[in-house]
C-alpha positions as CSV (number, residue, x, y, z in Angstrom):
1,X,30.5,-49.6,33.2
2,X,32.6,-52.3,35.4
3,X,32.3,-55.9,34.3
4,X,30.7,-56.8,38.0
5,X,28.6,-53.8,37.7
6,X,27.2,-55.2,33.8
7,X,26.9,-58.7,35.5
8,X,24.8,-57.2,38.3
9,X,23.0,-54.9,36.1
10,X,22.1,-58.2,33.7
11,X,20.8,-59.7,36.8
12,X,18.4,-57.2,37.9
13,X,17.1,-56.8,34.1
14,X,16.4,-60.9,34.2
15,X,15.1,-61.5,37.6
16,X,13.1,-57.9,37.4
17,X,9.6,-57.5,36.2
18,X,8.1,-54.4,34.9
19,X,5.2,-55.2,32.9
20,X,3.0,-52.4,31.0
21,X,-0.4,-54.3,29.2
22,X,1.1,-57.7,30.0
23,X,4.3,-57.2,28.3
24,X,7.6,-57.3,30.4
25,X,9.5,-53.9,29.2
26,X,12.6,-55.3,31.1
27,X,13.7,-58.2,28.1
28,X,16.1,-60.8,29.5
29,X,18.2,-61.4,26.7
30,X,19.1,-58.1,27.1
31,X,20.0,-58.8,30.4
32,X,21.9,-62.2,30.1
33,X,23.7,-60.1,27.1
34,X,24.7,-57.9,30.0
35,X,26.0,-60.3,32.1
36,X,27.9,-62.3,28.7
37,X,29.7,-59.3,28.2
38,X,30.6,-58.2,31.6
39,X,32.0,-62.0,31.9
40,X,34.0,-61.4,28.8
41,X,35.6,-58.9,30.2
42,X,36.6,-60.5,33.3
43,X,38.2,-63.8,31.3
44,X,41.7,-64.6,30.9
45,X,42.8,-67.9,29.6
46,X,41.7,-71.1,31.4
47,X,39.4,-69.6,34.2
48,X,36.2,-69.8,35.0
49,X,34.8,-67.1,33.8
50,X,34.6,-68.7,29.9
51,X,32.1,-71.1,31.7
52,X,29.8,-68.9,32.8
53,X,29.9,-66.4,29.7
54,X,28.9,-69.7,27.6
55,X,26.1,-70.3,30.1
56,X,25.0,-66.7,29.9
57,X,25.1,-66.9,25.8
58,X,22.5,-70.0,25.3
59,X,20.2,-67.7,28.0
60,X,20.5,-65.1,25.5
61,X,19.0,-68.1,23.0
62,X,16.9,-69.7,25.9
63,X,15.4,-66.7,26.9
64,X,14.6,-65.2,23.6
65,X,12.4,-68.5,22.8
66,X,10.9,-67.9,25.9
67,X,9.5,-64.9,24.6
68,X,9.0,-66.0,21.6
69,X,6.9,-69.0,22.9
70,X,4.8,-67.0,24.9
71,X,3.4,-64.6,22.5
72,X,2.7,-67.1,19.7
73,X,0.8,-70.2,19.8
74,X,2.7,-73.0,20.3
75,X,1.6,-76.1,21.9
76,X,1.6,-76.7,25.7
77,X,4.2,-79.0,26.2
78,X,7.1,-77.4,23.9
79,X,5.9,-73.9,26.3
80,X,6.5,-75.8,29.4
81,X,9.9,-77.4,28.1
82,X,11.1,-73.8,27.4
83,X,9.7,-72.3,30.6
84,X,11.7,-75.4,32.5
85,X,14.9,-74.8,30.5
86,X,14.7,-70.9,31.1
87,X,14.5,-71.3,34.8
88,X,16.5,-74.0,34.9
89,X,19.5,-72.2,33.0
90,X,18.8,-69.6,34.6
91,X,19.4,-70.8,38.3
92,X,22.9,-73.2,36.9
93,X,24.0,-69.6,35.1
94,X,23.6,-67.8,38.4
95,X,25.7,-71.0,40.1
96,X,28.6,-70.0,37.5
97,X,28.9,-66.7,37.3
98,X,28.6,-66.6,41.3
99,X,31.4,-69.6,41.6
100,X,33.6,-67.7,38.7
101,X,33.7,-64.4,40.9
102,X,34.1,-66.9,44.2
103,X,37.8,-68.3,42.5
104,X,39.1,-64.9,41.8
105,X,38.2,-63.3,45.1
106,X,39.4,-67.0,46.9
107,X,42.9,-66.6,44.7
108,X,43.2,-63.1,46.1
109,X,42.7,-63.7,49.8
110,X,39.0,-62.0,49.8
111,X,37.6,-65.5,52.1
112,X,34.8,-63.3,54.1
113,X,33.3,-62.4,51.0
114,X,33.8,-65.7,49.4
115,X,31.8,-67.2,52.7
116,X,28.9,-64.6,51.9
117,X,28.7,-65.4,48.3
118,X,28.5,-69.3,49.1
119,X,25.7,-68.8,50.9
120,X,24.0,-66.5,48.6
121,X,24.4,-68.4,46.0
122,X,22.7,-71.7,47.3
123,X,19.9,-69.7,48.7
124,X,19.2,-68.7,45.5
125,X,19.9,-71.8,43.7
126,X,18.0,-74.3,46.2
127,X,15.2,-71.7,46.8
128,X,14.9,-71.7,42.7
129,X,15.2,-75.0,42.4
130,X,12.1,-75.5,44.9
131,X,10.5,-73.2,43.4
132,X,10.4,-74.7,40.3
133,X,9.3,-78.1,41.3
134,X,6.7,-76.4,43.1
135,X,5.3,-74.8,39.9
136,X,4.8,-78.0,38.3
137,X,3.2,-79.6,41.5
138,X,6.2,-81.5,42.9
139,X,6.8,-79.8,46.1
140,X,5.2,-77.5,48.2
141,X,6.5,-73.7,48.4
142,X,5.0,-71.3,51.4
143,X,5.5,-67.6,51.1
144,X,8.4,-67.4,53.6
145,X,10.4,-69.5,50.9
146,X,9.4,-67.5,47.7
147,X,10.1,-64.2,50.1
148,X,13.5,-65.7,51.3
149,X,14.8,-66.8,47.5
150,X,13.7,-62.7,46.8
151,X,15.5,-61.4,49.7
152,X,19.1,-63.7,48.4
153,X,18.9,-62.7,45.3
154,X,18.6,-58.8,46.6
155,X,21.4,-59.4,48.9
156,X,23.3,-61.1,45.9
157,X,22.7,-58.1,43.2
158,X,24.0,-55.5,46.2
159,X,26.8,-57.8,46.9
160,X,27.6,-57.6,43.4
161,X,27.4,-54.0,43.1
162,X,29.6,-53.6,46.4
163,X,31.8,-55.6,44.6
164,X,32.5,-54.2,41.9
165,X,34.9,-51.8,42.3
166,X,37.6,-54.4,43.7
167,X,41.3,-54.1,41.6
168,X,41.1,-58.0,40.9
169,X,37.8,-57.1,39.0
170,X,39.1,-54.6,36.4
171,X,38.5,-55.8,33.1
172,X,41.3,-58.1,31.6
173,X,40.7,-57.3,28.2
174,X,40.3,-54.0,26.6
175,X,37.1,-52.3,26.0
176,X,35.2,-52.7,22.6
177,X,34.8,-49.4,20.6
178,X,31.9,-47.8,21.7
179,X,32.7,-48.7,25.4
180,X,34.5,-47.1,27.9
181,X,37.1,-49.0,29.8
182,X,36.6,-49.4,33.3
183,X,40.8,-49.1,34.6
């Protein structure tokens, strides 16, 4: 699998929800593990792509207390803390791994797609961000603006996909064992 095409893949695992007797069968740390490794691929030294691998590692650890905190019984507030700091992450780690992909395709003369990206990427971010205020009571969120951060982050997983198989997103470091290298 292409690194752009595990990032994308990661996404659609985090943001998706499939749930069977209340439990979610799609697990995000699974997901931000997708996305960590298609990052790792895409690193060489010094870029930004170690930035938003490290973001996608503690939502492998964020996440997983999520889950954790949901199905024992912890107190209120530490639940709300972990909720805040899962969406939170979340929404910073999309910023990263967006702005990561944004610097290679800028450094390679790809600007239409950078433009797209931009945009995409603060739809999803400010419509998040809004949305979690508005889930503790600090803001008020009608259904055109929960529809509208959907419809981004769509547009931003097909962009993604679509993107994938660009030459300046071929993995710069080779494939572990049981993987098969995408050049």
């Amino acid at each position: 699998m292409r690194p752009v095409t595990k990032i994308a893949t990661g996404l659609v695992i985090v943001f998706g929800t499939v749930r069977f007797n209340g439990l979610d069968l799609l697990f995000d740390p699974v997901g931000w593990g997708m996305c960590a490794a298609g990052l790792l691929l895409l690193q060489r030294p010094g870029d930004a792509f170690a930035r938003a691998q490290a973001s996608a590692l503690c939502m492998v650890v964020v996440s997983l207390l999520a889950v954790l905190a949901s199905g024992a019984r912890t107190d209120e507030p530490f639940r709300h803390v972990i909720d805040i700091a899962a969406t939170a992450g979340a929404l910073v780690t999309v910023w990263l791994i967006v702005d990561a992909l944004m610097t290679r395709m800028r450094s390679r003369g790809d600007n239409s797609r950078v433009a797209l990206l931009d945009v995409l990427r603060w739809a999803v971010a400010g419509l998040g961000a809004a949305g979690l205020l508005a889930g503790y009571g600090y803001a008020e969120l009608s259904s055109v603006l929960v529809v509208g951060w959907f419809a981004a982050l769509v547009v931003l997983t097909v962009v993604l996909y679509r993107l994938a198989h660009r030459p300046y997103f071929a993995a710069t470091r080779p494939a572990s064992d049981g993987e098969v290298s995408s050049t």
